[in-house]
N, C-alpha and C positions, 0 to 999 in steps of 0.2 A: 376043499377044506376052507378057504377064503367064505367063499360062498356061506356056507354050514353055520361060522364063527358069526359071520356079520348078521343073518338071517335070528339066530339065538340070540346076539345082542339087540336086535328088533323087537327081542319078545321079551323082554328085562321084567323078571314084576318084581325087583326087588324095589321098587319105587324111586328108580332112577331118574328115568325117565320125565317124573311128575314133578321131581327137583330137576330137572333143566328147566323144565316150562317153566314153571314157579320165579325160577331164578330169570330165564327170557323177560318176563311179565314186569317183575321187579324190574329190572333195567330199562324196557322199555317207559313202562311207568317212571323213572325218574327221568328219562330224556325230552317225555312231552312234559313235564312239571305236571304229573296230574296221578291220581290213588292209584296202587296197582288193584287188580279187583283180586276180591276175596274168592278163596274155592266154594261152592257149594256144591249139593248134591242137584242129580242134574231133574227138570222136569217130570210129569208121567206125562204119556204120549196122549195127545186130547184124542175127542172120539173124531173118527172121520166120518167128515160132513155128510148128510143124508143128501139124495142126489139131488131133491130139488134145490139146494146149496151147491152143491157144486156142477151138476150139467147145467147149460143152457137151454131156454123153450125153443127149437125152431119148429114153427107155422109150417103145416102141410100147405104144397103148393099144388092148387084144383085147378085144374084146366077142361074145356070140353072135348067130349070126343072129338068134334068135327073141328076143331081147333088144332088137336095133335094130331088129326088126319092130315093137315094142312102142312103138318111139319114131317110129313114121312120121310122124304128123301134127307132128312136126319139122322135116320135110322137110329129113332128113338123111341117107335113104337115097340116093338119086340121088347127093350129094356124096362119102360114105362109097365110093361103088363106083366114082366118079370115082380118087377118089386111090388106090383098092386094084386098079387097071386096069395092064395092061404099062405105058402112058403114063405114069400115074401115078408110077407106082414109079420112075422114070427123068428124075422132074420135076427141073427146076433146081430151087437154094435159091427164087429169087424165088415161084416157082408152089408150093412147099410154104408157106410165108410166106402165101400169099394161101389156102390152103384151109385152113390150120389157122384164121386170124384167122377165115374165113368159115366154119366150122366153129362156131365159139366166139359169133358173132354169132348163129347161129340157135341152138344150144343157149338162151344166153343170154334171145334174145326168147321160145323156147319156156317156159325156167323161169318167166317173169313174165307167163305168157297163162295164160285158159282150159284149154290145152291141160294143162297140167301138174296142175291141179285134178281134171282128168278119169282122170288116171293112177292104177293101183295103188302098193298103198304099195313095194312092191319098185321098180318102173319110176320114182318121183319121188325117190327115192334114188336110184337108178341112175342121172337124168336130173342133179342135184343132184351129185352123185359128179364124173360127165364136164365138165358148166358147172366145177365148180371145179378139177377137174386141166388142162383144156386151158385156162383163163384163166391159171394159173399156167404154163402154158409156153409160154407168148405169147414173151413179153419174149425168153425163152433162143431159140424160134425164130428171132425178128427178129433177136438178134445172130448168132447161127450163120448164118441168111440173109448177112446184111452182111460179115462177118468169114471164110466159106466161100467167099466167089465168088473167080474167078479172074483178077478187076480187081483184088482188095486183094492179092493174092498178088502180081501181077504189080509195081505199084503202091512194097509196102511190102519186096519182097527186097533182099537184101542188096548194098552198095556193094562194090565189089573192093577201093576205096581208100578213104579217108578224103576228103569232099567238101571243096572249098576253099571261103571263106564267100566268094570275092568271085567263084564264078560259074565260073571258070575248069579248066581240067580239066589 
């Protein structure tokens, strides 16, 4: 019953609620010596950015075959020929998101095994090279992931109108 009472007083439209603020606002405003601000009605929601506004470019990274041959015991080829497959090419954001980071993961374990000690000096630079440009473009894939789907699109478009705050249309 407590529950029930408090929950309904949460949901007051008798414009209680907009006289506390009001009144918060006011006081607060006399305590820093400065206006309280006036109500207005609130923005309409701007359009959301076209992607080349809000993804970032990242540059395909080309290596040679006999280059990633060099780096098998990586076991990067199999994933390498995964993402460069018609499939591939065609992945949603989420599935590029999960081969770049696992990309980056086994480069990554390779540069601190064995394996990398074993490498010519060209190949551990080149292994070294790759670990640090695809770690650097982790972050920008994960946003491009998030920020390219077409939930956030659908999601964050634009209102016709200006939203009313109290729900109503």
């Amino acid at each position: 019953m407590i529950a029930a009472a408090l929950l309904s007083a949460g949901c007051d439209r008798q414009g209680a609620s907009d006289t506390l603020l009001v009144d918060y606002q006011r006081r607060l405003a006399e305590a820093l010596a400065t206006a309280p601000p006036s109500p207005s009605p609130p923005d309409n929601i701007p359009a959301f950015p076209e992607p080349g506004e809000r993804l970032f470019e990242i540059p395909e990274t080309r290596e040679g075959l006999l280059d990633v041959h060099a780096l098998r015991r990586c076991h990067i080829t199999t994933l390498v020929a995964e993402r460069n497959s018609t499939l591939g090419r065609v992945a949603p954001p989420s599935q590029r998101w999960h081969y770049e980071l696992e990309l980056w993961r086994r480069l990554e374990a390779c540069r601190e095994s064995e394996v990398a000690e074993e490498l010519g000096e060209a190949d551990r630079a080149r292994l070294e090279r790759l670990t640090t440009t695809k770690g650097e473009q982790l972050a920008r894939v994960g946003w491009n992931t998030l920020l390219g789907s077409s939930e956030w699109v659908g999601n964050f478009s634009r209102a016709s109108r200006p939203l009313a705050p109290s729900g109503g249309r």
